[in-house]
C-alpha positions as CSV (number, residue, x, y, z in Angstrom):
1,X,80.5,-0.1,40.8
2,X,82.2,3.5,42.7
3,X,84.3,5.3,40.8
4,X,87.8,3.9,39.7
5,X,86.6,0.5,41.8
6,X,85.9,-2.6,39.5
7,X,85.1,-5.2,42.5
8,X,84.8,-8.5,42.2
9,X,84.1,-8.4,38.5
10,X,87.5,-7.0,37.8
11,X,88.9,-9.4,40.0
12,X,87.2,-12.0,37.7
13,X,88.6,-10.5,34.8
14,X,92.6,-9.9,35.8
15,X,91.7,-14.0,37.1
16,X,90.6,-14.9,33.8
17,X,93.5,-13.1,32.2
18,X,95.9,-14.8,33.7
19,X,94.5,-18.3,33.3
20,X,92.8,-19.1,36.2
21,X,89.3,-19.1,37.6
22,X,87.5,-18.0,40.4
23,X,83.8,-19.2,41.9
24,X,82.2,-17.3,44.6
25,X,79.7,-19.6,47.2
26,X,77.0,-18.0,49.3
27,X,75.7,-21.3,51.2
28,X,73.7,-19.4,53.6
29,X,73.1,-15.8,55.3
30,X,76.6,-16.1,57.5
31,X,78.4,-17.9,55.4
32,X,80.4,-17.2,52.0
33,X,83.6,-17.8,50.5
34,X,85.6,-17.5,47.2
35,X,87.7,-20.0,45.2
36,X,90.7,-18.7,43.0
37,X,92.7,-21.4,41.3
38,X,95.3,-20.6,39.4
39,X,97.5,-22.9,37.2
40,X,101.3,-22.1,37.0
């Protein structure tokens, strides 16, 4: 974590906050993505 950055875990946690969820995929060396769903 640098200074006054909370990356993805603060992501997670204004995410959860609000509701919603997020998942994060590593399915090889190249390729990666992340999920939010939110319900409104």
């Amino acid at each position: 974590m640098k200074d006054g950055r909370w990356g993805m875990m603060g992501i997670s946690e204004r995410i959860a906050k609000l509701g919603g969820s997020i998942v994060i995929e590593n399915n090889s060396a190249t390729d990666s993505g992340v999920r939010i769903t939110m319900l409104i």
